[in-house]
N, C-alpha and C positions, 0 to 999 in steps of 0.2 A: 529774252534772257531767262533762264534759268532760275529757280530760288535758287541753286547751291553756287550758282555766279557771281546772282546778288547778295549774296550771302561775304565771298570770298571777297566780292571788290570794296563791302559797304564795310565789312569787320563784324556783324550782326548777325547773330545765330539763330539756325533754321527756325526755332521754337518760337521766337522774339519774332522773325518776322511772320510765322505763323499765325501769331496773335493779329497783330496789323491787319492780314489779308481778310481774317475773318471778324472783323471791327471789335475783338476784344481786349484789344488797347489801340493807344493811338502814339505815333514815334513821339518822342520829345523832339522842340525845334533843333538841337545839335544832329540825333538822330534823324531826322527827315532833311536835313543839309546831306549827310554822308549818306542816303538814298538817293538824293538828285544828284550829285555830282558818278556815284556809279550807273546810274542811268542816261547819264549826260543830257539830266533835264533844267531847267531852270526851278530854280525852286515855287515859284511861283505857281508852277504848274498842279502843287499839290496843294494850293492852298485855299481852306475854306475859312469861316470868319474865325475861327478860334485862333489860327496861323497866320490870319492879317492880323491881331490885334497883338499875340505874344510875339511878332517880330518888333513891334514898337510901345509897346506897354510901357517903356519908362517914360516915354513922352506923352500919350494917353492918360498915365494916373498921376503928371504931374500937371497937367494940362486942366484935368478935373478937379484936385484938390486946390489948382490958384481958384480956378473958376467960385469954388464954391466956400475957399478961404479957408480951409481946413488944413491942421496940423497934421504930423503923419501918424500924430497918436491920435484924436479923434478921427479922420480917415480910417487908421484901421480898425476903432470902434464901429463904423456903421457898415464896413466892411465884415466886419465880425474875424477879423484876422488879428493875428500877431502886428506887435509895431516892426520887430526887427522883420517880419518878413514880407511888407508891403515896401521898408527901405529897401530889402534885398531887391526886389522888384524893380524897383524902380533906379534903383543902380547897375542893372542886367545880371546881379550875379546870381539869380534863377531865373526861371520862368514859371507863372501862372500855372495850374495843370488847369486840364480840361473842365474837371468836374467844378474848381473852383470860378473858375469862367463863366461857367453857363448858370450859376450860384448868383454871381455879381456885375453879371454884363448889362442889366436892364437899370443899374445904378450907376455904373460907370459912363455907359454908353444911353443914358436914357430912353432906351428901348420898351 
């Protein structure tokens, strides 16, 4: 296929996925859904750890904070994030970006 195919089928303009192709951004999970369903792939197909863990993050950082007894305000002091935006999180109404991920994945995921 095409960029200007994948372009037309996904709604995502050349530039944007230009960025993508040459790893100088990475889609957001909504954004790499409307990549696999115009490529008629499973989404799975694109996915590396940062894309396992923002499909399920709300259950990951509620999983971690019983684990270890923590509020969502002290969670997101050791986080070093906002309170409303580890709720956010954990309610799905964002997702995690990349950079903040690879920040806080050796605390979350004891890596």
């Amino acid at each position: 296929m095409s960029q200007e195919e994948l372009c037309s089928k996904s709604g995502i303009r050349r530039g944007t996925l230009d960025t993508f192709e040459f790893n100088e951004a990475y889609p957001s999970p909504i954004t790499l859904i409307r990549i696999a369903k115009a490529l008629n792939e499973p989404i799975e197909y694109f996915f590396d750890n940062y894309y396992k863990f923002v499909f399920i993050q709300s259950e990951i950082l509620k999983k971690w904070r019983n684990k270890n007894k923590l509020s969502i305000r002290s969670a997101a002091k050791v986080l070093d994030i906002n309170e409303k935006t580890l709720w956010q999180w954990e309610n799905n109404i964002c997702y995690m970006n990349r950079v903040t991920y690879e920040k806080v994945k050796h605390i979350i995921l004891n890596e």
